[in-house]
C-alpha positions in Angstrom: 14.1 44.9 43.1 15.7 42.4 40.7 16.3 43.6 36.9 14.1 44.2 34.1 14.5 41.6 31.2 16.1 44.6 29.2 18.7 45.2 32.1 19.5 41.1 31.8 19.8 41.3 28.1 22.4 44.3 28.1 24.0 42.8 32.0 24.7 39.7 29.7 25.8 41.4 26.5 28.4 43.5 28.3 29.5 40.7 30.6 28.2 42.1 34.0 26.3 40.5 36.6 24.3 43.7 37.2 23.4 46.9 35.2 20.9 49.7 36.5 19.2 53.0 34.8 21.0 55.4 33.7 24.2 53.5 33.5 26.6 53.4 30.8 27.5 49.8 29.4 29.6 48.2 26.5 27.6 46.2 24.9 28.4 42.8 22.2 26.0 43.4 19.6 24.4 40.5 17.8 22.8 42.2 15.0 23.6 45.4 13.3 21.4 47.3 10.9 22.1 49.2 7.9 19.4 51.2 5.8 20.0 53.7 3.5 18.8 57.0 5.4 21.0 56.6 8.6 24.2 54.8 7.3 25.5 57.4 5.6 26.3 59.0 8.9 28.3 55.2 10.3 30.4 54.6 7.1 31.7 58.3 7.5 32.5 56.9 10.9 33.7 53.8 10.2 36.1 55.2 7.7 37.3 58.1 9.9 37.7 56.6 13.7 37.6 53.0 12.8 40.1 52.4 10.0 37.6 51.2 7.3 37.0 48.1 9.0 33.6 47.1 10.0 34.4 45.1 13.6 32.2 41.8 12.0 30.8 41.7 8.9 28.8 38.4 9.0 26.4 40.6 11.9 25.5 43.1 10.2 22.2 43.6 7.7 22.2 45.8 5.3 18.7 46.6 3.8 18.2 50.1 2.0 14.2 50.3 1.9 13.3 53.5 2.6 14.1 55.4 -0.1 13.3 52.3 -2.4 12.5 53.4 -5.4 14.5 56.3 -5.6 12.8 59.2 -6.1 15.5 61.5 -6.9 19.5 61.5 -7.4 20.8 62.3 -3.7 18.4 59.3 -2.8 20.4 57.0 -5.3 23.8 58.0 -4.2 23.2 57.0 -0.4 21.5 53.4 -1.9 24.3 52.8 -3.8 27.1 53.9 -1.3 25.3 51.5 1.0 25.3 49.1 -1.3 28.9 49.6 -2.5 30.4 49.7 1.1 28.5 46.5 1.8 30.3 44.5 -1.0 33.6 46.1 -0.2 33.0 44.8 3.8 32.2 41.9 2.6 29.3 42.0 4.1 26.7 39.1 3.2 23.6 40.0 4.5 21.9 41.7 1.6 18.8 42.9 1.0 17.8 45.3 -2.0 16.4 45.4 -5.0 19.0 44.5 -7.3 19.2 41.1 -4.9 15.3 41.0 -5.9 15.3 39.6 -1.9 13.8 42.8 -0.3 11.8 45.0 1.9 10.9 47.1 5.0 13.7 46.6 7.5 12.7 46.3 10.6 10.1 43.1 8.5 12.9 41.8 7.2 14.8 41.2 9.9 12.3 38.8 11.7 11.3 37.3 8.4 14.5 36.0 7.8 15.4 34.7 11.2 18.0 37.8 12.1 15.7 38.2 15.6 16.1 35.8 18.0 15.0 36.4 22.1 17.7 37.8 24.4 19.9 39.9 21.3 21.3 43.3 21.2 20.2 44.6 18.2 21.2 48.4 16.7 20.1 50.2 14.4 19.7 54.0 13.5 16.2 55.1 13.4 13.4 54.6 16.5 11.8 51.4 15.2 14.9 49.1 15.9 13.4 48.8 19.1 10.6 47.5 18.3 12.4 44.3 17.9 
């Protein structure tokens, strides 16, 4: 039986001919995405095993919506260290409040033309699939 179009999609983005269940693959990601719940967790990572260095800035989206408006202080700290890693990265994919250019992630994405057939997209929650 040939491949599913998911096994294509990841056979391509990891420079294989073939890739099958279960199997472990190295992907090159088109799109990352950054909200404010889950990326917390990846700049601790970034800073600690990857020197600091996000691999390509102009891929990844950062959009901190769920906790938009804050509702308390901890909430506040994550959008602005979000926020504050983005500009440090260089990172010019932006979407927040204080951009007045924002709103659910995983809407924004396709709205602004970041989804395109046959991508590897990543992102921290269980609705990034769902592009």
């Amino acid at each position: 039986m040939g491949m599913t179009i998911t096994e294509k999609i990841l056979a391509r983005a990891a420079g294989q001919a073939t890739v099958k269940p279960g199997e472990v693959v190295f992907a090159q990601v088109d799109i990352a995405l950054a909200h404010d719940v889950t990326s917390d967790l990846a700049i601790d990572i970034v800073e600690k095993d990857f020197g600091g260095k996000v691999w390509d800035p102009d891929k990844i989206i950062v959009l901190p919506d769920h906790g938009v408006p804050n509702k308390d202080i901890q909430t506040a700290t994550l959008v602005r260290r979000l926020l504050d890693f983005a500009t440090a990265q260089k990172i010019k994919n932006v979407y927040s409040v204080e951009t007045g250019d924002y709103g659910v992630c995983h809407t924004m994405l396709p709205y602004r033309g970041f989804v395109r057939p046959g991508q590897v997209i990543v992102g921290a929650d269980s609705h990034t699939c769902q592009h």
